[in-house]
C-alpha positions as CSV (number, residue, x, y, z in Angstrom):
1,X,17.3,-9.4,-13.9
2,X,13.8,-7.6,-14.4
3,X,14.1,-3.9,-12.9
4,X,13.3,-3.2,-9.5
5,X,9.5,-3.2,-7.9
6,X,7.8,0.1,-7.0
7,X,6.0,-1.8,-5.0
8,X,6.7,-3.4,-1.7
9,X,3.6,-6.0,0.3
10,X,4.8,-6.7,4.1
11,X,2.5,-9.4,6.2
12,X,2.0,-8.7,9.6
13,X,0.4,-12.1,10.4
14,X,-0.6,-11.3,14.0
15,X,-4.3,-10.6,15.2
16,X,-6.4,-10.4,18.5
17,X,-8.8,-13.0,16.9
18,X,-9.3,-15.2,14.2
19,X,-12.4,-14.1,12.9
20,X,-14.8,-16.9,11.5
21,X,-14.9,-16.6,8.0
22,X,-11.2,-15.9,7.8
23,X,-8.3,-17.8,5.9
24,X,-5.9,-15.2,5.6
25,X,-2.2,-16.5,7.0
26,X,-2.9,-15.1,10.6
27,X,-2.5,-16.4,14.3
28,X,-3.6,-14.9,17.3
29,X,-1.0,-12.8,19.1
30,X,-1.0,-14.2,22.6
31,X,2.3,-16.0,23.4
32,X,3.7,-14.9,19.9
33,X,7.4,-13.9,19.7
34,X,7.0,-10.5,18.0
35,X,10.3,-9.3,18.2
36,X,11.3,-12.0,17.0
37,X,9.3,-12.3,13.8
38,X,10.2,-8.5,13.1
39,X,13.8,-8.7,13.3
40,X,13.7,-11.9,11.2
41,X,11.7,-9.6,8.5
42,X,14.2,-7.0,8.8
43,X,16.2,-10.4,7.7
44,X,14.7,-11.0,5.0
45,X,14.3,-7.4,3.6
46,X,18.2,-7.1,3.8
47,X,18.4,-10.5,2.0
48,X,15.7,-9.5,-0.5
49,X,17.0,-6.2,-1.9
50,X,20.4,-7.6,-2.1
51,X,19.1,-9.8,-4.7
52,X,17.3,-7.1,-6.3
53,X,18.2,-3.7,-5.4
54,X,15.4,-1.4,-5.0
55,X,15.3,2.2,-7.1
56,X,12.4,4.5,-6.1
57,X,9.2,3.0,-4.1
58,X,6.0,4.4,-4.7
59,X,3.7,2.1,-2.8
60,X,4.2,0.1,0.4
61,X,1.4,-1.9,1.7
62,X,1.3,-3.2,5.4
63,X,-1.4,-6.1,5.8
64,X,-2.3,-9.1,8.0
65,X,-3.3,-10.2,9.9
66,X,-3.8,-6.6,11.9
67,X,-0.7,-5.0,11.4
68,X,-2.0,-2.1,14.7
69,X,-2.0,-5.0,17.3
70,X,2.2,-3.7,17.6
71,X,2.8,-2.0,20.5
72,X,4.1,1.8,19.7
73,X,7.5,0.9,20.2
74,X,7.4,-2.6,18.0
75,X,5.5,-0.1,14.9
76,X,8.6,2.1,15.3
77,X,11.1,-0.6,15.2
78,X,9.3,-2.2,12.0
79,X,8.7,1.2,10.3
80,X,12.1,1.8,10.8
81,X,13.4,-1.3,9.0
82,X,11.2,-0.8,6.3
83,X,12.8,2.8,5.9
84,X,16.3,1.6,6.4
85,X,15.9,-1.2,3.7
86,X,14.1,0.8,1.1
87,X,15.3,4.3,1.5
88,X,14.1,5.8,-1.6
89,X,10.5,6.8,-1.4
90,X,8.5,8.9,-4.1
91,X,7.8,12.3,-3.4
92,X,4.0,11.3,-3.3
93,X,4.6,7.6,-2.0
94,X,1.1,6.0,-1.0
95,X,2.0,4.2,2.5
96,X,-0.9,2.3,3.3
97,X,-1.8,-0.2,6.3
98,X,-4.5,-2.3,7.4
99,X,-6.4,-1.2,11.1
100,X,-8.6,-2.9,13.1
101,X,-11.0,-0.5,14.6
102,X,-10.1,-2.0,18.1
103,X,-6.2,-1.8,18.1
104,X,-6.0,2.1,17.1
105,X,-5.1,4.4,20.2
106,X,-3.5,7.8,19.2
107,X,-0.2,6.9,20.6
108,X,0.0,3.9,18.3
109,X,-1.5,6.1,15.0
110,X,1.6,8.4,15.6
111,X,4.2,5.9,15.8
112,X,2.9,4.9,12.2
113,X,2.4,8.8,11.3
114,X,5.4,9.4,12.1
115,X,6.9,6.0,10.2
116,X,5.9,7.2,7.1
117,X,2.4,5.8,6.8
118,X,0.0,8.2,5.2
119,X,-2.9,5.9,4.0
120,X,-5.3,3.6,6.6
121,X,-7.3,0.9,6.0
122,X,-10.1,-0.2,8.4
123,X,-11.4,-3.3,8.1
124,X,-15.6,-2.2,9.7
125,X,-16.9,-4.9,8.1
126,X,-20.5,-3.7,9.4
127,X,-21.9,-1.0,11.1
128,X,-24.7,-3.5,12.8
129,X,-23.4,-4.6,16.3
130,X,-25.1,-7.9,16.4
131,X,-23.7,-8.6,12.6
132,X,-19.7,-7.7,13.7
133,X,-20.2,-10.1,17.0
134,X,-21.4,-12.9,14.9
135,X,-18.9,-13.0,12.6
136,X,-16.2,-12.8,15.1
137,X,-14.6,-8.8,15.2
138,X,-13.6,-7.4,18.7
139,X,-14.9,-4.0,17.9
140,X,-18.0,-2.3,17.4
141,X,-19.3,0.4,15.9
142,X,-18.1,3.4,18.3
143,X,-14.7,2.0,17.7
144,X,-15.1,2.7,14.3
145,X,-15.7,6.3,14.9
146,X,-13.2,6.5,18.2
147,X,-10.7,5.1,15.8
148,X,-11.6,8.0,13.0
149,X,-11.3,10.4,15.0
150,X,-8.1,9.5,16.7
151,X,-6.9,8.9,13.0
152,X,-7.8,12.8,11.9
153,X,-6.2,14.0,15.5
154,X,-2.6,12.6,14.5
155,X,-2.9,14.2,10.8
156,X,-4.5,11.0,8.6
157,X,-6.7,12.5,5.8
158,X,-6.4,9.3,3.4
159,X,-8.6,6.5,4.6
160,X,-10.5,3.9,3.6
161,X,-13.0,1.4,5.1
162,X,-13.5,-2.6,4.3
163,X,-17.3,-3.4,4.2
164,X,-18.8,-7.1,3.5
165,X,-21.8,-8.1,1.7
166,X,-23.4,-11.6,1.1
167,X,-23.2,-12.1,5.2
168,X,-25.1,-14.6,7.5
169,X,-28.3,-13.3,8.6
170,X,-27.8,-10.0,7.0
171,X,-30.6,-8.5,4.6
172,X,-30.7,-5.6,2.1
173,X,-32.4,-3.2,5.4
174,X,-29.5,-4.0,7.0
175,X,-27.2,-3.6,3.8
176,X,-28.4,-0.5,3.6
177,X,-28.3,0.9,7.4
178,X,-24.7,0.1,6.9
179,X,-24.0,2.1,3.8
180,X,-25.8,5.1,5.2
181,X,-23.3,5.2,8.3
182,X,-20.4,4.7,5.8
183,X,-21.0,7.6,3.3
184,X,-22.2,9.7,6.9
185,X,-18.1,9.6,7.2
186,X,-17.6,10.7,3.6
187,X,-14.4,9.2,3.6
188,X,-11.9,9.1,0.7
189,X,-12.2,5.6,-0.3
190,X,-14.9,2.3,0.0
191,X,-13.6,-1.2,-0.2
192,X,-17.0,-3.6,-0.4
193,X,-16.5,-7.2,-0.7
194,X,-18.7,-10.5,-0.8
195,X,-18.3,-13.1,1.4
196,X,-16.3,-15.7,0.3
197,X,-16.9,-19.4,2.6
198,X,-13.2,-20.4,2.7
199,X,-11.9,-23.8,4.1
200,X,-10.6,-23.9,7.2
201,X,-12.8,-21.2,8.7
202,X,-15.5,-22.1,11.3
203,X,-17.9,-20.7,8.8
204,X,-17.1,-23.5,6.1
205,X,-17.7,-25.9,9.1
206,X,-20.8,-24.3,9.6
207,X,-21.6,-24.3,5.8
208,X,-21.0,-27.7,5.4
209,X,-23.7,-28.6,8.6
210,X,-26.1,-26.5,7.1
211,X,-26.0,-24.1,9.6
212,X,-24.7,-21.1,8.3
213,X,-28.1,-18.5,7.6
214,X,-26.8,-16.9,4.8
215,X,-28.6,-14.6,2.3
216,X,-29.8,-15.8,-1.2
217,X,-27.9,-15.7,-4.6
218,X,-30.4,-13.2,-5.5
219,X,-30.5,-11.1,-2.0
220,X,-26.7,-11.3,-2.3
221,X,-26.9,-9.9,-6.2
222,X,-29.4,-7.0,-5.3
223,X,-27.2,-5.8,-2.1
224,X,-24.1,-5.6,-4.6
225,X,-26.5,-3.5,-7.2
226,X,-27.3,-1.2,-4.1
227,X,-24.0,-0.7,-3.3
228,X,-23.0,0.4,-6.9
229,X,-25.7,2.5,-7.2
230,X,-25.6,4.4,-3.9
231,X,-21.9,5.0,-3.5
232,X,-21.9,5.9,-7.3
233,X,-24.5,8.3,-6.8
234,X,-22.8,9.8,-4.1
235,X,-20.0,10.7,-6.1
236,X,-17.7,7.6,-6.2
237,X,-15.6,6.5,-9.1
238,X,-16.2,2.4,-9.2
239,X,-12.5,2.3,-10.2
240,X,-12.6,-1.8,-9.5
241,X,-14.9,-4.1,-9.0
242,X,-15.0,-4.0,-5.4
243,X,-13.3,-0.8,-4.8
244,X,-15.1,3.0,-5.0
245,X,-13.2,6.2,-4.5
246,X,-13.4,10.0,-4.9
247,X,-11.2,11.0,-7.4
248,X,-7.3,10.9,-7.1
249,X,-7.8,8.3,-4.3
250,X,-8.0,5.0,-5.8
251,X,-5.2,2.5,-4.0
252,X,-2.1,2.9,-6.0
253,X,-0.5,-0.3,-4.4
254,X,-3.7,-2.1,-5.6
255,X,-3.4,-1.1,-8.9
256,X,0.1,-2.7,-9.0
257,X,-1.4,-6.1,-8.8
258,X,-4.3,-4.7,-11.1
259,X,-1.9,-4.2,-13.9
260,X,0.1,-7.4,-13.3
261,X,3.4,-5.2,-12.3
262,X,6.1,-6.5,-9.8
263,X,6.1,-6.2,-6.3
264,X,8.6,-7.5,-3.4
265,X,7.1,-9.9,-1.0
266,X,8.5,-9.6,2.8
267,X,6.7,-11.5,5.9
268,X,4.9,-15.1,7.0
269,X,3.0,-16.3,3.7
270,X,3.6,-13.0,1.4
271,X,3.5,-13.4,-1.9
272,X,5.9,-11.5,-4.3
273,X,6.6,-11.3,-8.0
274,X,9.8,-10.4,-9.2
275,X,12.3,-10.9,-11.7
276,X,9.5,-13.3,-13.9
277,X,9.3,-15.3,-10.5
278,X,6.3,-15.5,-8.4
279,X,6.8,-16.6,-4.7
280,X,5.0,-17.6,-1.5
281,X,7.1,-17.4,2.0
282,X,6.7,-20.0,4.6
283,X,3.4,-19.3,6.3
284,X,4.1,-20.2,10.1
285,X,5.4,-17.9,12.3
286,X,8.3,-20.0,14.0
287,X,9.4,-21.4,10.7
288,X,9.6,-18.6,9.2
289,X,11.8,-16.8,11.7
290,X,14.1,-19.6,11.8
291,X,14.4,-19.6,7.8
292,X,15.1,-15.7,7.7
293,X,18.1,-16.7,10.1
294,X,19.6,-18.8,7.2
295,X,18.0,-17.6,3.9
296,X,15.3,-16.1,1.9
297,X,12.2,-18.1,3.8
298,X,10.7,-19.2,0.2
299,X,7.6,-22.1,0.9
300,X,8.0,-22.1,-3.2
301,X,8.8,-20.0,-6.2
302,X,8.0,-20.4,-9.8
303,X,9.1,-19.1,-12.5
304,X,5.7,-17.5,-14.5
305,X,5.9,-18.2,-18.5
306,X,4.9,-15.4,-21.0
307,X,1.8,-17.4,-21.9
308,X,1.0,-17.4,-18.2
309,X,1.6,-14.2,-18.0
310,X,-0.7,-13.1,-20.4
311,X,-3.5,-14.6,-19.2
312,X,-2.9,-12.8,-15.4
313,X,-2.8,-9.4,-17.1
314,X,-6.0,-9.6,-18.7
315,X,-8.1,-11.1,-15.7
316,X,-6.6,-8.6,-13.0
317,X,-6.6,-6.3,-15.9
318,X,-10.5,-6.3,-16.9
319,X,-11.3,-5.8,-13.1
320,X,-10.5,-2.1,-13.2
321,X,-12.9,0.4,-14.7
322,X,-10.1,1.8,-16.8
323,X,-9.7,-1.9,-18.3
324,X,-7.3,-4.3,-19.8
325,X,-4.9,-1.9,-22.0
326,X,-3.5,-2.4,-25.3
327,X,-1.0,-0.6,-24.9
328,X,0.3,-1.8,-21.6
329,X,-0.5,-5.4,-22.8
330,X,2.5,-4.6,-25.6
331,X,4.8,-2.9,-23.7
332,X,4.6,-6.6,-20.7
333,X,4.8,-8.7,-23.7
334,X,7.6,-7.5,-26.5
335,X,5.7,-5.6,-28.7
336,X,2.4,-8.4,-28.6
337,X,-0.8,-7.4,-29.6
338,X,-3.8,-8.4,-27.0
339,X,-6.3,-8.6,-29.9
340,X,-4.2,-11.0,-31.9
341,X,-3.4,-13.4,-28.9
342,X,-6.7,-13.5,-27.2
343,X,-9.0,-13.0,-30.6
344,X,-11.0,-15.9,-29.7
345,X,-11.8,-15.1,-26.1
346,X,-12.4,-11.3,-26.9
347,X,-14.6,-12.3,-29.5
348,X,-17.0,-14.7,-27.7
349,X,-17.4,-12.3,-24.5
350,X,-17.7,-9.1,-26.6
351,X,-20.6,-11.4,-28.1
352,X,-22.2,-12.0,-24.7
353,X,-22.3,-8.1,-23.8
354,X,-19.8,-9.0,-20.9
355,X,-16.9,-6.4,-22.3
356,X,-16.5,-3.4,-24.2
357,X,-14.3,-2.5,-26.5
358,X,-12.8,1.3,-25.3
359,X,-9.9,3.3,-26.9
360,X,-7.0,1.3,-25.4
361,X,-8.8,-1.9,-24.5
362,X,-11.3,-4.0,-22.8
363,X,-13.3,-3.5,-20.0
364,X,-16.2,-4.7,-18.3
365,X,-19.9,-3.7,-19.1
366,X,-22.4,-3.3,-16.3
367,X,-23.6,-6.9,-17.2
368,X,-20.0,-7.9,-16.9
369,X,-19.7,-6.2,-13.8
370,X,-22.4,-8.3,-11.9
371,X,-20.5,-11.9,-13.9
372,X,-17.2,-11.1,-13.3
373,X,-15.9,-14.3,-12.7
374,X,-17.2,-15.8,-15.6
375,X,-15.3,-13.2,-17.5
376,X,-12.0,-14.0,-15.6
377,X,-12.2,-17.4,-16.1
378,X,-12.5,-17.2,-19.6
379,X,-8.6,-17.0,-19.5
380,X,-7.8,-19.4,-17.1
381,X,-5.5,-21.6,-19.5
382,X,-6.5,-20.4,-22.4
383,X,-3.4,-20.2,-24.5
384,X,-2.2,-23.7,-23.2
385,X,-5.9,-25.0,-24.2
386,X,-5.4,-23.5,-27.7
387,X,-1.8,-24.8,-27.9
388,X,-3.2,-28.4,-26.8
């Protein structure tokens, strides 16, 4: 037995839409049995902490899916189980959930102020009408700002938008309309990401057709570097490599998975780690109601090695700004020392300019920022490759 998780990750795989680039574990809501699927998580978060008894949370994260497509009284059911199974909150717990700017009325934002929650996440995406429609989101742009604004009314000060980059027919002009709207908010906390063309999305049926406009390698690279630059020059900490904040608001539940710490898993497709055990739920709604009757609704669990381990920590690690630490690196692993173990690999991308060497670490240089994934994949397998 490991101790307890801080941290606690609950899917809410329900949404109004399935937007087209998409793969998360989600399923429109019409003709889904909601009650249902909440009482069977209520299920497995009874099952779950009896296994492992929780201690104090500090972080709960609510995702989806589009966790606000619950009715007012659903939200107070779930926030109620959540409270009821793990009781012991922080004095400054982070309670964070995902919004869609379309499913945010101020009825429904009090149910989840009054639940506990104290952190939104809206997932805007764009503030270019024509942009949001073509990539499949039900709202537009004055539901970003209705949603805000109902938001502040009900007492949320902690929020934080989703943006995408890299998307089909957009250019830097409109990149860049997008990010003046955003920091017109001057909101706590920026999530930016590229688009990724997943399988199983109508844009990687697109893709494969040739008929999905998007932007070059190089557009896609100089609409990243504008993002950096403006949001850093307007006074946001790049704490991640996607993720800017004003100091003291960087996501704490984030973090958790940054540093390769625990966290309890609880809904349709959730991943957890726990106990030196990683595991993924069943993924359809149906099933995984009727395996919460009966059991822990595992899809599969595996036990995670110390070698395999390792090389997690340092490539969720060496995405934060504050880097891969030494020191945390020894405390994981009994005492181990990162430079010892991963000489070789340190070596070759200190040689390429990618990392820095800093007090209690490695992180990423500004040239490492913008190849990112080479730098993570550096450690994919590398101990069992130098074992082989």
């Amino acid at each position: 037995m490991s101790a307890a998780p801080h941290a606690v990750y609950i899917h809410i795989p329900f949404c109004t839409n399935k937007c087209h680039y998409c793969d998360f574990n989600s399923y429109v809501l019409k003709g889904q049995p909601v009650m249902d699927y909440l009482n069977a998580m209520d299920q497995e978060m009874a099952r779950t902490v009896e296994r492992i008894p929780p201690k104090t949370i500090e972080t709960i994260f609510v995702g989806g899916g589009t966790p606000t497509v619950l009715e007012p009284d659903q939200m107070t059911y779930f926030l109620d189980s959540v409270r009821r199974h793990f009781p012991d909150w922080s004095g400054d717990i982070e309670f964070s959930m995902e919004a869609n700017p379309g499913t945010t009325d101020k009825e429904k934002l009090k149910a989840m102020r009054d639940g506990g929650v104290n952190r939104i996440s809206f997932g805007v995406q764009s503030f270019n009408n024509t942009l949001l429609h073509d990539i499949g989101r039900i709202h537009n742009t004055d539901d970003v700002y209705r949603s805000l604004e109902n938001a502040r009314a009900v007492g949320f000060d902690n929020m934080s938008i989703d943006l995408m980059f890299g998307l089909p027919n957009q250019t830097l002009d409109v990149m860049s309309h997008t990010l003046d709207r955003a920091l017109e908010l001057d909101l706590p906390h920026y999530s930016i990401y590229s688009l990724k063309v997943e399988e199983n999305t109508l844009f990687h049926r697109l893709y494969q057709r040739n008929q999905l406009p998007l932007p070059s390698e190089d557009d896609e690279l100089a609409m990243y570097q504008m993002i950096m630059d403006r949001l850093r020059s307007a006074g946001y900490h790049q704490y991640e490599i996607s993720n800017f904040a004003k100091p003291g608001y960087e996501s704490r539940h984030n973090t958790t998975y940054w540093r390769n710490e625990d966290y309890y898993g609880i809904g349709a497709g959730a991943h957890g780690y726990m106990a030196h055990e990683r595991h993924i739920n069943i993924k359809g709604v149906n099933p995984y109601i009727e395996a919460a009757s009966k059991a822990l609704p595992r899809l599969d669990s595996f036990s995670v090695n110390k070698d395999e381990a390792m090389e997690d920590f340092m490539m969720v690690g060496l995405r934060m700004h504050e880097g891969a630490s030494k020191s945390r690196f020894a405390g994981q692993f009994d005492g181990k020392q990162m430079d010892a173990v991963f000489h070789s690999e340190l070596s070759k991308l200190l040689q390429m300019e990618l990392i820095e060497e800093i007090e209690d670490g490695y992180r990423l240089t500004e040239k490492g920022i913008l190849f990112g994934n080479n730098v993570f994949g550096t450690f994919v397998g590398a101990l069992s490759e130098s074992e082989a």
